[in-house]
C-alpha positions as CSV (number, residue, x, y, z in Angstrom):
1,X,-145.5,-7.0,39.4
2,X,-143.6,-10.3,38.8
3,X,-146.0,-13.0,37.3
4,X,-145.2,-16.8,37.8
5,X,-144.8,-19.3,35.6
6,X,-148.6,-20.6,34.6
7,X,-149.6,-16.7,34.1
8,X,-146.6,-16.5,31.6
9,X,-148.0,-19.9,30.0
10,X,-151.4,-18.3,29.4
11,X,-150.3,-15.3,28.4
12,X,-147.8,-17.4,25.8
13,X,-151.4,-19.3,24.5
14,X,-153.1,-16.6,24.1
15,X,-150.5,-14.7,21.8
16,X,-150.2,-17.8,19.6
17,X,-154.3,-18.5,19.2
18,X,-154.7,-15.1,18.5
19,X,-151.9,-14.9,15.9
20,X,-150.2,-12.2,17.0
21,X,-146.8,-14.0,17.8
22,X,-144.7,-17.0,18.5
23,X,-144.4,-17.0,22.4
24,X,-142.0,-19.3,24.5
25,X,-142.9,-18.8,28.1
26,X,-140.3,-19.2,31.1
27,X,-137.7,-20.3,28.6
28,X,-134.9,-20.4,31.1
29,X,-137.4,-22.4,33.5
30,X,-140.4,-21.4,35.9
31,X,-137.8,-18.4,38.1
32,X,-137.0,-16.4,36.2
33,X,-139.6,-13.6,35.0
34,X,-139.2,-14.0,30.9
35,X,-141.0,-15.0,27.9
36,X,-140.0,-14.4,24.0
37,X,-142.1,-13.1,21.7
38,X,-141.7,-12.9,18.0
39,X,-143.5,-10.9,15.9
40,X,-144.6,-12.4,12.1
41,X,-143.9,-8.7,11.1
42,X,-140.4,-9.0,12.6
43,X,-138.8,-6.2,10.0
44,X,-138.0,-3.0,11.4
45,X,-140.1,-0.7,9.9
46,X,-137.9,2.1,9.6
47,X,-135.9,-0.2,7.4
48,X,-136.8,-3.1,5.4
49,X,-133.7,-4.9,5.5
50,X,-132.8,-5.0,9.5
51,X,-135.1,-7.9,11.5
52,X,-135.6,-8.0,15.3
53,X,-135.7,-11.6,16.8
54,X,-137.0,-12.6,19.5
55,X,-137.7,-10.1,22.0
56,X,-137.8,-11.2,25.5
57,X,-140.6,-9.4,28.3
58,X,-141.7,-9.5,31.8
59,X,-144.6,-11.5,32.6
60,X,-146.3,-8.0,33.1
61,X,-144.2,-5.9,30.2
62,X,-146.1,-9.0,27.8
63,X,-149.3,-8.1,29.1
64,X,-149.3,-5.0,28.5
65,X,-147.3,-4.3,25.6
66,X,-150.0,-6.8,24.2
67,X,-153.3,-5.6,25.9
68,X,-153.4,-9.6,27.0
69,X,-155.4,-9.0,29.9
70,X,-154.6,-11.9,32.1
């Protein structure tokens, strides 16, 4: 289910007051279905030297990769 643009705002508020992540919602403006998260853990943990950067989700694929309930 595609989420719109205020949903991926409060989901992108909630991930930053809970200190789970930096979030950027709709970073290529309110269309397209994106926001970028980025872990403070952002090593791999299968190796200490690789790092993931921003990862970019669905409205929904945030939500529920991060339990967000909205």
């Amino acid at each position: 289910m595609a989420t719109n643009a205020a949903l991926r705002q409060q989901m992108a508020d909630k991930l930053m007051r809970t200190g789970v992540a930096i979030a950027i919602a709709n970073p290529r403006g309110a269309t397209p279905d994106a926001i970028l998260v980025k872990e403070f853990d952002y090593h791999v943990p299968a190796n200490a030297t690789d790092v993931v950067g921003w990862t970019e989700f669905t409205g929904n694929a945030c939500n529920t990769n991060y339990s967000l309930g909205i």
